[in-house]
BAFISE-968637 format. One record per residue (C-alpha): residue number from 1; residue in one letter; x, y, z. Coordinates in nm, 3 decimals. Layout:
residues N
[atom NUM,'a',[X,Y,Z]]
...
end
This chain:
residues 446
[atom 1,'x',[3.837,-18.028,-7.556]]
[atom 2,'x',[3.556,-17.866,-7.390]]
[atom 3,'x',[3.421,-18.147,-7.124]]
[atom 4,'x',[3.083,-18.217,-7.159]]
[atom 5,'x',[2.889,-18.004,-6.839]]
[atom 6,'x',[2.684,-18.252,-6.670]]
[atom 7,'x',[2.425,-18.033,-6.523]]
[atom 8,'x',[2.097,-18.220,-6.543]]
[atom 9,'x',[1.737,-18.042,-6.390]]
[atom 10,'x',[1.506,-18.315,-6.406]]
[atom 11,'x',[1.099,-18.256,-6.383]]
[atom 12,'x',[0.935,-18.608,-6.257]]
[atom 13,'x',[0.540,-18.641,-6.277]]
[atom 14,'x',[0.405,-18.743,-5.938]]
[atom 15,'x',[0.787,-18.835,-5.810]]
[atom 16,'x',[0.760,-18.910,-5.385]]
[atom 17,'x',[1.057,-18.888,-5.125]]
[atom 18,'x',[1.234,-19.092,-4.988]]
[atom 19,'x',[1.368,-19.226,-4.654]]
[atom 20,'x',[1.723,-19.151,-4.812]]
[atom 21,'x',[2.061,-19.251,-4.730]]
[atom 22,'x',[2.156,-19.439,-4.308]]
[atom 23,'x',[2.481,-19.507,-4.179]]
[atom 24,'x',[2.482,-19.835,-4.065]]
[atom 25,'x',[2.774,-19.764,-3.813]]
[atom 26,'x',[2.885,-19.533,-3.524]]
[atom 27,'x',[3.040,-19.187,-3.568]]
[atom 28,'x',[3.176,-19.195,-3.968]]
[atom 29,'x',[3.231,-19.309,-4.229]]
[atom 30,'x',[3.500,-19.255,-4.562]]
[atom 31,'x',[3.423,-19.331,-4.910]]
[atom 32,'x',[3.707,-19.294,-5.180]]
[atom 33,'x',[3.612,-19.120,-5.519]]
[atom 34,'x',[3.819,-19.050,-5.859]]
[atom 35,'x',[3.795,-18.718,-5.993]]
[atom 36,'x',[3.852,-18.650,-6.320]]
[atom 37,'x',[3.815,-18.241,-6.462]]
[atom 38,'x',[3.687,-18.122,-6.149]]
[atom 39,'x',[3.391,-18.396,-6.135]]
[atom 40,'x',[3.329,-18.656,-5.856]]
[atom 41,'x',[3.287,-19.068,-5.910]]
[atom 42,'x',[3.170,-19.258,-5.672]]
[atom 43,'x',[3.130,-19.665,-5.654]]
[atom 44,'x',[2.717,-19.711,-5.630]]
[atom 45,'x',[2.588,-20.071,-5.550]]
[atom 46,'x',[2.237,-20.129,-5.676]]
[atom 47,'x',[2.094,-20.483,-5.594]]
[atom 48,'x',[2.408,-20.625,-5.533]]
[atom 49,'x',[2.568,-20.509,-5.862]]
[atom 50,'x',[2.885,-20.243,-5.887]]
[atom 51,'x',[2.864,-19.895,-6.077]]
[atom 52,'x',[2.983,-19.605,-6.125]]
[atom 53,'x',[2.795,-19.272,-6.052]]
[atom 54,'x',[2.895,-18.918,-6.072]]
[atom 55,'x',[2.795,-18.732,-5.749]]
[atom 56,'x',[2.559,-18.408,-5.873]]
[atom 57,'x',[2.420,-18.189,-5.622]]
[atom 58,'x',[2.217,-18.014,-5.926]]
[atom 59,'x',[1.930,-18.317,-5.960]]
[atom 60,'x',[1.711,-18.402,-5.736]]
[atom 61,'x',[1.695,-18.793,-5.805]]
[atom 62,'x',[1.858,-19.068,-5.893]]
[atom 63,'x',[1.922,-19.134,-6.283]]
[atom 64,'x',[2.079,-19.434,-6.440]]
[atom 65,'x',[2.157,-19.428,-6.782]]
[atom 66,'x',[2.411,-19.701,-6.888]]
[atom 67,'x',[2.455,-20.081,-6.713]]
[atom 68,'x',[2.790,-20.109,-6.953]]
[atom 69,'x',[2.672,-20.460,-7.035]]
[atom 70,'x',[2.602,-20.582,-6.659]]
[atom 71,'x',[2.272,-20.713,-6.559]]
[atom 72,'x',[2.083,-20.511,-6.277]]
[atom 73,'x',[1.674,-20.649,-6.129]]
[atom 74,'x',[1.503,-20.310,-6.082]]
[atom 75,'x',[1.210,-20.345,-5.871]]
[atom 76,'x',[0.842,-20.216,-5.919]]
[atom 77,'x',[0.891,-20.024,-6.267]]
[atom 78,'x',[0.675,-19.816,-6.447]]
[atom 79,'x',[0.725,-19.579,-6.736]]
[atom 80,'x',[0.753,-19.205,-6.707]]
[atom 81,'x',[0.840,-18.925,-6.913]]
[atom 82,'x',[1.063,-18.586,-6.787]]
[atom 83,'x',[1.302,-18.320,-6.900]]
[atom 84,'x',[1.597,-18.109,-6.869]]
[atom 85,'x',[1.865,-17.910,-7.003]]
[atom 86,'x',[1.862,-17.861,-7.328]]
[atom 87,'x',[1.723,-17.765,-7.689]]
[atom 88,'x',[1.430,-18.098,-7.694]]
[atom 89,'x',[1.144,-18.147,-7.517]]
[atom 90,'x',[1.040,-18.488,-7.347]]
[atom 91,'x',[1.266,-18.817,-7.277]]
[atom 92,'x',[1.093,-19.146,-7.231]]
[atom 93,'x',[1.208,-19.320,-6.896]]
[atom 94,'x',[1.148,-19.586,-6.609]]
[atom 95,'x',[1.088,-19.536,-6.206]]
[atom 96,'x',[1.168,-19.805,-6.042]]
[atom 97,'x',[1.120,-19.787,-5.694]]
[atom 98,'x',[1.224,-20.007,-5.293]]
[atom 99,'x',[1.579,-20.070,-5.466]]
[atom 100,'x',[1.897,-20.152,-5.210]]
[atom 101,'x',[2.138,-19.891,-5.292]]
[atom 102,'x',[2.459,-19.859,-5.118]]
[atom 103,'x',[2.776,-19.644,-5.125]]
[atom 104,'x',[3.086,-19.810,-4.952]]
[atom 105,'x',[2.987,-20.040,-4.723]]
[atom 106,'x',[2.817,-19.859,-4.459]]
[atom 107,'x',[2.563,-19.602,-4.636]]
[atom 108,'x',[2.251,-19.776,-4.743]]
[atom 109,'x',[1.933,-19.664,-4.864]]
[atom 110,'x',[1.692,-20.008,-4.886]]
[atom 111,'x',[1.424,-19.813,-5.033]]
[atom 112,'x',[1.529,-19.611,-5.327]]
[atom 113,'x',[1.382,-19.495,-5.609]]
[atom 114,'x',[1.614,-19.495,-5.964]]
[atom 115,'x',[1.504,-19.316,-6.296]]
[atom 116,'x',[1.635,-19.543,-6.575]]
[atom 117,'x',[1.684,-19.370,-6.932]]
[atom 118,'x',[1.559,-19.552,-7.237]]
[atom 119,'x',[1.778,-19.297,-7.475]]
[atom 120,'x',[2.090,-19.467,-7.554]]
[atom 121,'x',[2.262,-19.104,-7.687]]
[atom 122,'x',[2.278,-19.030,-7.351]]
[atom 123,'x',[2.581,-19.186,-7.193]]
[atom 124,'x',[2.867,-18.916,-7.090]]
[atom 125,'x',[3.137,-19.256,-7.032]]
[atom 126,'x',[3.301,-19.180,-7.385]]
[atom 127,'x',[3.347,-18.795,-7.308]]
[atom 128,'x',[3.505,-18.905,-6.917]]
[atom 129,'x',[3.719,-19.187,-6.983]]
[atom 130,'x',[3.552,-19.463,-6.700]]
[atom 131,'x',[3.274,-19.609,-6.721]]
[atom 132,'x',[2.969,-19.401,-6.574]]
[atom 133,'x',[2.633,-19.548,-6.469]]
[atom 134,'x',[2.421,-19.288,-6.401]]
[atom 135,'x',[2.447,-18.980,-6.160]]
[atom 136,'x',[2.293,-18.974,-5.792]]
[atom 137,'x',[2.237,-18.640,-5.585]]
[atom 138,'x',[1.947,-18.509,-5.315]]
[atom 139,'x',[1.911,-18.851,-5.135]]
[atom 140,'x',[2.286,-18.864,-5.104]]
[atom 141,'x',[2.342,-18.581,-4.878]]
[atom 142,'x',[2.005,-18.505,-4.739]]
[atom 143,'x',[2.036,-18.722,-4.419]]
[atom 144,'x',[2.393,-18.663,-4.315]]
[atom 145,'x',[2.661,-18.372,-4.298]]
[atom 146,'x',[2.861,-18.444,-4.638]]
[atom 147,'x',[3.215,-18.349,-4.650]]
[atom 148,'x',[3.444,-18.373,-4.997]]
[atom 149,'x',[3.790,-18.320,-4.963]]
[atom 150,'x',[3.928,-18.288,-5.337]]
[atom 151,'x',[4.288,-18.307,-5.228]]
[atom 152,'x',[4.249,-18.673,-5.057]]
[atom 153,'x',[3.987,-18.789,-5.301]]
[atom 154,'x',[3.711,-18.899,-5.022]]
[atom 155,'x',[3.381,-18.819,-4.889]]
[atom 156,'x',[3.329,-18.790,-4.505]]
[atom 157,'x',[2.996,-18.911,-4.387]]
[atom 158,'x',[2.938,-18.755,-4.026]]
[atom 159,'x',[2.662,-18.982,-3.793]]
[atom 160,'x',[2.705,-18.853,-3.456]]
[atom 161,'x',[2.679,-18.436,-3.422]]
[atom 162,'x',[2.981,-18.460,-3.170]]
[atom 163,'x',[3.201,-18.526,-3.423]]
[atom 164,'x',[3.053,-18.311,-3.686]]
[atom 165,'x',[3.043,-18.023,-3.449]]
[atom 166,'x',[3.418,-18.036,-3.389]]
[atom 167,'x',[3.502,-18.058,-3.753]]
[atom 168,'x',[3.285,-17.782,-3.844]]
[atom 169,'x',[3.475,-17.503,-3.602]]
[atom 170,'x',[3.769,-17.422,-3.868]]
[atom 171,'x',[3.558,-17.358,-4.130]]
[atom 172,'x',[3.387,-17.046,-4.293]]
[atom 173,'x',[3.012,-17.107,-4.250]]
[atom 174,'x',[2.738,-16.984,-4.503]]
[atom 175,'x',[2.353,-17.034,-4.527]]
[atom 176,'x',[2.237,-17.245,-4.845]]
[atom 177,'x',[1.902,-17.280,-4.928]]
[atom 178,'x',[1.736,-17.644,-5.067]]
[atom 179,'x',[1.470,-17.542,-5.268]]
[atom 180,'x',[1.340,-17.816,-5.537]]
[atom 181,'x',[1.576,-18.051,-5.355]]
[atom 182,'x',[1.887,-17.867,-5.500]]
[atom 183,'x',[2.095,-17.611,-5.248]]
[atom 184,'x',[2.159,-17.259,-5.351]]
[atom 185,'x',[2.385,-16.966,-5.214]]
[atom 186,'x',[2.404,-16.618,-5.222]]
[atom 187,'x',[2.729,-16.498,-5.354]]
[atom 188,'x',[2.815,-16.157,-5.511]]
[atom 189,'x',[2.945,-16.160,-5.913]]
[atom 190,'x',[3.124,-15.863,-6.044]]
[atom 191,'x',[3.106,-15.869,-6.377]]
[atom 192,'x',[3.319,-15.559,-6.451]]
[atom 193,'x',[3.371,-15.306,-6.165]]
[atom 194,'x',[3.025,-15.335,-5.949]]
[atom 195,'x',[2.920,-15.648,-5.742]]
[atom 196,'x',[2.569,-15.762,-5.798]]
[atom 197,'x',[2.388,-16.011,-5.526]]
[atom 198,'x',[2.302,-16.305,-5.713]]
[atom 199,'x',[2.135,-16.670,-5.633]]
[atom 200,'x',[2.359,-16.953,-5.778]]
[atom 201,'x',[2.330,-17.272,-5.761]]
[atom 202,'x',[2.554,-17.491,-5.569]]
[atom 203,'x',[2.609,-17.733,-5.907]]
[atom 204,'x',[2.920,-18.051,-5.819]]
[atom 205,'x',[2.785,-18.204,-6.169]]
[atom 206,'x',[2.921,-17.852,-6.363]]
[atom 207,'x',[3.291,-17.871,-6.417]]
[atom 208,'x',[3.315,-17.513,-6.511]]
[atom 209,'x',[3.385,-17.242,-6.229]]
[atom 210,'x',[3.055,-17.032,-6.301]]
[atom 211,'x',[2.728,-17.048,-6.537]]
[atom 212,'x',[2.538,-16.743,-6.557]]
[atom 213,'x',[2.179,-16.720,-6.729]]
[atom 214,'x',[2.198,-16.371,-6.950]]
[atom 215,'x',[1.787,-16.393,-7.039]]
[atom 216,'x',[1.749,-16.382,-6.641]]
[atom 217,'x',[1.938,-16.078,-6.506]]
[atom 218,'x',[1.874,-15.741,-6.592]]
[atom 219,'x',[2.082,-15.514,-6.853]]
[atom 220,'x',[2.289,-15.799,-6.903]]
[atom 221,'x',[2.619,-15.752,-7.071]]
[atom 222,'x',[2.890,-15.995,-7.279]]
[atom 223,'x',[3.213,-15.928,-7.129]]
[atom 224,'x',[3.486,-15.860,-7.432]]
[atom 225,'x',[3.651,-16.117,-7.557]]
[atom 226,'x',[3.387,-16.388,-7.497]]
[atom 227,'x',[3.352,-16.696,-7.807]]
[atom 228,'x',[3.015,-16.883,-7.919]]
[atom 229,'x',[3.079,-17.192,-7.802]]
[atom 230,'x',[2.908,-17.586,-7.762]]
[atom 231,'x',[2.876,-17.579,-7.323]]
[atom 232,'x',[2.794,-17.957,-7.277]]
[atom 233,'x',[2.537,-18.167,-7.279]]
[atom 234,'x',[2.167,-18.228,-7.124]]
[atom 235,'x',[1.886,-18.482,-7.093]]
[atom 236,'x',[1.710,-18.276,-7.392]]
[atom 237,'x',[1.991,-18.219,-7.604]]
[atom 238,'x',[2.329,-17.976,-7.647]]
[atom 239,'x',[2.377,-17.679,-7.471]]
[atom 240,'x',[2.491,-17.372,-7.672]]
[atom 241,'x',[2.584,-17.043,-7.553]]
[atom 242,'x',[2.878,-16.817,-7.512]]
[atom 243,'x',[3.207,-16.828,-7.302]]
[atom 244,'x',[3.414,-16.515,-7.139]]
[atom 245,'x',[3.553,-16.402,-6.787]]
[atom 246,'x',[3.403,-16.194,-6.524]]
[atom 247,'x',[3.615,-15.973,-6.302]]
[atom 248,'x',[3.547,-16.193,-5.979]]
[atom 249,'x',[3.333,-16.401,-5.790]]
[atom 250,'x',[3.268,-16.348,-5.424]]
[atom 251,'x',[3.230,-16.655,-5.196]]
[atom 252,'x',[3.173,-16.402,-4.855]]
[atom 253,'x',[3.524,-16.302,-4.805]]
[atom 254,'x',[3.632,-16.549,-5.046]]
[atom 255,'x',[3.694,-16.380,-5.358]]
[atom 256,'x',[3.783,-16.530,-5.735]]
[atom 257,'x',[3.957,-16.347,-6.033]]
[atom 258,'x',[3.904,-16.349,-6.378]]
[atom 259,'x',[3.675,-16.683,-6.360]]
[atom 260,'x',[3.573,-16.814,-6.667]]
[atom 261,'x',[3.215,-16.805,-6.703]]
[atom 262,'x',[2.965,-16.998,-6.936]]
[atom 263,'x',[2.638,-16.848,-7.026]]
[atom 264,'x',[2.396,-17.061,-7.211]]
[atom 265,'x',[2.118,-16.958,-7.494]]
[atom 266,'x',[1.750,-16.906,-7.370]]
[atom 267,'x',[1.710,-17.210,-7.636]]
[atom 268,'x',[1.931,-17.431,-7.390]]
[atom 269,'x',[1.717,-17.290,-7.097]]
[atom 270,'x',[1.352,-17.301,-7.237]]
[atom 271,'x',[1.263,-17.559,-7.053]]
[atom 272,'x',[1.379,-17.568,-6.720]]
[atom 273,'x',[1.156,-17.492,-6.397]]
[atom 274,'x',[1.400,-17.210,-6.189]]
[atom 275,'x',[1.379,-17.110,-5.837]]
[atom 276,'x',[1.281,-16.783,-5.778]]
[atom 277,'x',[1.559,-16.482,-5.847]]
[atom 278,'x',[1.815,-16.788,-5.984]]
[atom 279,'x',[2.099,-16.644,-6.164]]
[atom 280,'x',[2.300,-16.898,-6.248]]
[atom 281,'x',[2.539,-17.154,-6.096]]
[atom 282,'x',[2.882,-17.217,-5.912]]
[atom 283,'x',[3.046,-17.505,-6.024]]
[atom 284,'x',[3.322,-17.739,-5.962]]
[atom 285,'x',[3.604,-17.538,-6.062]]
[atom 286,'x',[3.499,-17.289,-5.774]]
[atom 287,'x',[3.435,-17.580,-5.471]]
[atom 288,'x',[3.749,-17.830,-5.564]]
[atom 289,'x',[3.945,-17.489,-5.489]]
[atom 290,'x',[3.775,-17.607,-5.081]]
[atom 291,'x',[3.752,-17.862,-4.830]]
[atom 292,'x',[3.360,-17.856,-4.848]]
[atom 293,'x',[3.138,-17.968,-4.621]]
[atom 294,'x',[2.718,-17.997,-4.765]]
[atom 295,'x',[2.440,-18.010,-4.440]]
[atom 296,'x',[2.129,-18.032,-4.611]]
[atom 297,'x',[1.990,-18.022,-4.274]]
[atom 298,'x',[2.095,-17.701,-4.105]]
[atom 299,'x',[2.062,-17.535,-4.458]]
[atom 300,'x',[2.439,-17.455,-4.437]]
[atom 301,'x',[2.757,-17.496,-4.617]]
[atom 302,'x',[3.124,-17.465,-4.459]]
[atom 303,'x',[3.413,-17.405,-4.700]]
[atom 304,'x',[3.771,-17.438,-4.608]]
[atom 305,'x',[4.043,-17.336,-4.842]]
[atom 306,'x',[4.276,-17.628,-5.007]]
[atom 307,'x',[4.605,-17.579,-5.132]]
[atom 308,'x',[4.430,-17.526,-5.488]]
[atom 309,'x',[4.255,-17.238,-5.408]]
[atom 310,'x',[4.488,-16.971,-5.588]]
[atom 311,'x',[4.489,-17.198,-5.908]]
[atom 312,'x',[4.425,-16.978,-6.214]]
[atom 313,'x',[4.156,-17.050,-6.403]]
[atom 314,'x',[4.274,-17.207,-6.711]]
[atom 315,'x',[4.077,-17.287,-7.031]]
[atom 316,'x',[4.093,-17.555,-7.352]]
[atom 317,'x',[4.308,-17.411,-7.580]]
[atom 318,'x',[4.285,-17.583,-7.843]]
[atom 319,'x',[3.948,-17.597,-7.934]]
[atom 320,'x',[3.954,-17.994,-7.972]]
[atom 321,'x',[3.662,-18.178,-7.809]]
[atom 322,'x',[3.797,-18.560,-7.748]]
[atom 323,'x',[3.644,-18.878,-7.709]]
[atom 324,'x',[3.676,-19.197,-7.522]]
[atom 325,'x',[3.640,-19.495,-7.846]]
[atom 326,'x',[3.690,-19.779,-7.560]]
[atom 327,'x',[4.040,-20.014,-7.556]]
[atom 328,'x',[4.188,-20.230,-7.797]]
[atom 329,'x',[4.479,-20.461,-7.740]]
[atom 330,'x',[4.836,-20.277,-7.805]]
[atom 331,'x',[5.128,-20.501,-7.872]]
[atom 332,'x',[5.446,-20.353,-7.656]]
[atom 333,'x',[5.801,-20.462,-7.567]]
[atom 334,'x',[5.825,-20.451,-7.202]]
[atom 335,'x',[6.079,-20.528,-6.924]]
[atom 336,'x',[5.959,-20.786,-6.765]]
[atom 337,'x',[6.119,-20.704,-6.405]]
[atom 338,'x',[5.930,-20.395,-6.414]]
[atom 339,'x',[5.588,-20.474,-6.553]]
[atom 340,'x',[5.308,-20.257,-6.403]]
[atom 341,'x',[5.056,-20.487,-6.198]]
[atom 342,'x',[4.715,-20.317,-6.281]]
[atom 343,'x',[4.762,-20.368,-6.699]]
[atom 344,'x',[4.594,-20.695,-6.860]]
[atom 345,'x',[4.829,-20.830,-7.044]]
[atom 346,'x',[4.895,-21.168,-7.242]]
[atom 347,'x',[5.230,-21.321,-7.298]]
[atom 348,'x',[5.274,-21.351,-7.643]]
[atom 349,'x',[5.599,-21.372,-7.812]]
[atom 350,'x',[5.989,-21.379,-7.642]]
[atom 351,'x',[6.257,-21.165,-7.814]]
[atom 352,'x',[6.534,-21.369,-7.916]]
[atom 353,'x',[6.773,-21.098,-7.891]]
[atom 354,'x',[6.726,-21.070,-7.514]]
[atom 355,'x',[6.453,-21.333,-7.391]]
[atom 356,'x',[6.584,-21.270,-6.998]]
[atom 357,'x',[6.499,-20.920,-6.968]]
[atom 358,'x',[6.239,-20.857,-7.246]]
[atom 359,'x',[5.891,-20.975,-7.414]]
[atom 360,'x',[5.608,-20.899,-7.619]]
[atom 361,'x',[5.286,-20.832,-7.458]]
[atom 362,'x',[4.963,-20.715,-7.564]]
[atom 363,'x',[4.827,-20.470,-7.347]]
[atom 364,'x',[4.473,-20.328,-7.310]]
[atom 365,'x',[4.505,-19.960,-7.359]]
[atom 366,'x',[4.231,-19.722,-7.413]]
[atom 367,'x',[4.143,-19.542,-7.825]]
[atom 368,'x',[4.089,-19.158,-7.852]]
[atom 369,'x',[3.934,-18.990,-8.158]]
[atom 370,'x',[3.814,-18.584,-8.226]]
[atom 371,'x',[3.466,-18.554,-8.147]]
[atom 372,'x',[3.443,-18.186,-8.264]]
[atom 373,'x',[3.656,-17.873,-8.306]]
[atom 374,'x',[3.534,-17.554,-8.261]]
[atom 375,'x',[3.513,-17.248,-8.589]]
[atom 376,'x',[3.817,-17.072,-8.611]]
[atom 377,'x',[4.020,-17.228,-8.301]]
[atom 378,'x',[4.330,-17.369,-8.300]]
[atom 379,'x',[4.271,-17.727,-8.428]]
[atom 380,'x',[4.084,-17.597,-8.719]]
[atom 381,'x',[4.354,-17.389,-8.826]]
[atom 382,'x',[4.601,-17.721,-8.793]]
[atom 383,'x',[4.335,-17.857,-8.976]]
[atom 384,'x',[4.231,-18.098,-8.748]]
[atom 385,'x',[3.883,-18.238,-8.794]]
[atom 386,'x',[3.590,-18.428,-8.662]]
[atom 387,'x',[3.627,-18.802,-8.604]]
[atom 388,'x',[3.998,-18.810,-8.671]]
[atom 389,'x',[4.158,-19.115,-8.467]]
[atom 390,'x',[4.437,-19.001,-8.257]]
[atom 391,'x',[4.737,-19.165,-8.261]]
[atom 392,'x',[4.974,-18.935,-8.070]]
[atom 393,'x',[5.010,-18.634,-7.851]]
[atom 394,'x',[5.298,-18.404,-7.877]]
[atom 395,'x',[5.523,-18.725,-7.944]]
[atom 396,'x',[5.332,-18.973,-7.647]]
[atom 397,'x',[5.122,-19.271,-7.791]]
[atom 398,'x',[4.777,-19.187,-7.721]]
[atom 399,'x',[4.714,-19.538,-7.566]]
[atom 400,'x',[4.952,-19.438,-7.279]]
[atom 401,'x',[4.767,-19.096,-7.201]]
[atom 402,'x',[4.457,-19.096,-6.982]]
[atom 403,'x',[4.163,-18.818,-7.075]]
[atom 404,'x',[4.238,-18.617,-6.800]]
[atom 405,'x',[4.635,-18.607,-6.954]]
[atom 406,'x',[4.525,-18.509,-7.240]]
[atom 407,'x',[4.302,-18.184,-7.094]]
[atom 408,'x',[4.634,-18.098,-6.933]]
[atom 409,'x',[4.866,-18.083,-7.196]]
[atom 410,'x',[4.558,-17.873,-7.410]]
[atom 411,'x',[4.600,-17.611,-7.087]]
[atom 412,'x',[4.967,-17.554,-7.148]]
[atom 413,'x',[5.110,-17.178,-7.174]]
[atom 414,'x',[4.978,-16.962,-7.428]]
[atom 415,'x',[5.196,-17.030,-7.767]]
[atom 416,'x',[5.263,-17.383,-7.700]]
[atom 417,'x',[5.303,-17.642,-8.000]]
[atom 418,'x',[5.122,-17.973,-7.994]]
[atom 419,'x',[5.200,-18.218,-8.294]]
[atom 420,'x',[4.908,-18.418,-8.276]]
[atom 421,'x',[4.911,-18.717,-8.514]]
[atom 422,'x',[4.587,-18.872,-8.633]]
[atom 423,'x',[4.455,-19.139,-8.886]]
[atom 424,'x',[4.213,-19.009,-9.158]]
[atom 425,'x',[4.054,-19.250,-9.424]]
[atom 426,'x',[4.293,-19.519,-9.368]]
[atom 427,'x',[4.579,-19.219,-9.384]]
[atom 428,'x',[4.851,-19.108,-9.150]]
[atom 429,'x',[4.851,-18.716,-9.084]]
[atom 430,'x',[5.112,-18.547,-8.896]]
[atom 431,'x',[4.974,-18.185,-8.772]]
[atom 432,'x',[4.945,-17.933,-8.492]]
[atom 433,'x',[4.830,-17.656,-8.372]]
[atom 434,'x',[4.962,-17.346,-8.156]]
[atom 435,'x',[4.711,-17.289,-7.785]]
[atom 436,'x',[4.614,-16.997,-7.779]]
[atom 437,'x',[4.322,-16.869,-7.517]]
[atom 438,'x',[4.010,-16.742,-7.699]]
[atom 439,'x',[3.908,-16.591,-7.384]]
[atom 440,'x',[4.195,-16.388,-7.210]]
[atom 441,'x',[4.084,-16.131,-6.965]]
[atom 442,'x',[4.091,-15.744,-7.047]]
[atom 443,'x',[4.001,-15.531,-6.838]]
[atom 444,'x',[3.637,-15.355,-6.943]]
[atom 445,'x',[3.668,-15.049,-7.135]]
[atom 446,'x',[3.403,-14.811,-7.177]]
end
């Protein structure tokens, strides 16, 4: 499955700042997040109600698209209209502005403004696996020294500069620019054997390692084998564009082999306002590879490697794109001295072969189905195909598997059979398909 890139560039018609983000305490404060493929969620309170936003240093305000059937009061609203990444033209919105927003219980913004989407296409919480809100970014980090440990799964706030200053010392330290309220570094790509000085983004809402724009840098060339492929999704529509691997990516003395790199159409592009001398962006494969620490102010930021860092950089094989269909209640035989905690469950029936140590529950477990496979990969050849329900996974009820699960087991070795079992028109298919990686790096041959 390729997971849909949220990387969102929003234009907003006389949009103002905003006081931002306060710590309401002394010296610091922790806020836990899940990640799931390489992206961060973080718990968002908005007038006193709980959500779920993904953290996105690539847009400059705060969008919420989905209330997943809670009830929020936005205050002072009034329509507007902007754009973003991808094929369309104009979406039809609300600003709604002096909201309480909080994240964890100390970081409060009593004054912020929320873009609310009217299109209900737009909701990434079937192609993630959680429920997502919306997606906050600039205001979150433009007051305070940010730092994301992807290891731990938490945010550091930093308040006072004595204790930011003593974190800071055992890290590398590089310049950013925050132009358009989104940072961008300098970092050098090598596409085959010669390193070019280019202007990326600094993108934590693009789960891929690197995008680069093709229409925007001279005598660009497709590095062999590279696929046509669907990239992800934006506020105008999807995002098309090839896939391959450069030679490396160069972080100052950090350097990165054989990323894999997604380059979108100039269709996908058309419509998006770019910094001067942007070439593309580094994304969350590349920075969950760090400790990272984001100071908008001091227009710097300090990177310290994790144990991830020499992770290769591993791609779908399979060519399936999967899809969250929500939960449905599962009838299971359980033990009933080791029932987990966290499932809802509803007593149902006792066995009368053994009613001391087992019963029959229903349990709420979650539904997957294929939301696309891609020309001549894998799945097709298995003969896989869109909207199939999945039952199982290489012999694992799908109901027991998270999203993220599945991604792994779709990133296995090269050669690697996965009997995938699905319901079609009311029939039971057994199939499967071979990985193989579309994309393997060869070294460039004149």
């Amino acid at each position: 499955m390729k997971f849909v890139q949220l990387f969102f560039i929003l234009l907003f018609v006389g949009a103002k700042s905003q006081t931002g983000f306060q710590l309401n305490t002394p010296g610091k404060t922790v806020i836990p997040f899940q990640l799931i493929n390489n992206l961060i969620f973080i718990p968002v309170n908005i007038n006193g109600v709980d959500l779920t936003f993904l953290l996105d240093t690539g847009v400059a305000e705060t969008i919420l698209f989905s209330l997943d059937n809670k009830q929020v009061n936005f205050n002072e609203v009034e329509k507007i209209k902007f754009s973003g990444l991808g094929e369309d033209i104009d979406i039809e919105g609300l600003k709604s502005v002096n909201n309480n927003v909080s994240v964890g219980k100390n970081f409060v913004d009593k004054t912020h403004t929320i873009y609310i989407i009217l299109d209900e296409g737009i909701n990434i919480s079937s192609h993630v696996g959680i429920p997502v809100n919306g997606i906050i970014g600039y205001h979150f980090f433009k007051n305070h020294p940010v730092q994301i440990d992807y290891i731990k799964k938490k945010i550091t706030i930093y308040n006072t500069s004595a204790d930011f200053e003593k974190k800071k010392k055992r890290f590398e330290e590089f310049p950013i620019s925050v132009e358009l309220n989104k940072p961008y570094l300098q970092a050098d790509v090598e596409m085959t054997n010669e390193k070019k000085p280019s202007k990326l983004l600094l993108d934590l809402g693009n789960s891929d390692a690197i995008w680069l724009f093709p229409s925007l840098i001279k005598n660009f060339v497709y590095n062999r084998p590279n696929i046509d492929d669907f990239l992800g999704r934006g506020f105008n529509g999807d995002i098309f564009g090839k896939r391959s691997r450069i030679h490396a990516l160069y972080l100052g003395k950090f350097r990165f082999e054989k990323p894999l790199t997604a380059m979108p159409d100039e269709y996908s592009i058309q419509h998006l306002t770019l910094v001067k001398d942007r070439k593309g962006s580094v994304g969350s494969d590349i920075l969950r590879r760090f400790l990272v620490i984001f100071d908008y102010n001091d227009q710097k930021i300090y990177l310290k490697k994790n144990k991830d860092f020499d992770d290769p950089f591993i791609f779908n094989k399979s060519g399936l794109d999967i899809k969250h269909d929500g939960m449905m209640w599962e009838q299971d035989l359980v033990n009933v001295e080791t029932k987990k905690k966290e499932s809802v469950e509803i007593e149902v029936y006792n066995s009368t072969r053994d009613t001391d140590r087992f019963q029959y529950k229903f349990v709420l477990k979650p539904q997957y189905s294929i939301a696309g496979c891609r020309k001549d990969s894998p799945c097709e050849k298995g003969g896989l195909k869109k909207d199939d329900k999945i039952i199982s996974i290489k012999g694992k009820k799908a109901g027991d598997l998270t999203l993220d699960s599945i991604y792994k087991i779709l990133k296995e070795k090269d050669g690697t059979y996965v009997e995938i079992v699905v319901e079609r028109n009311n029939q039971k298919l057994e199939l499967g398909l071979y990985l193989e990686d579309p994309i393997p790096y060869q070294e460039h041959q004149n």
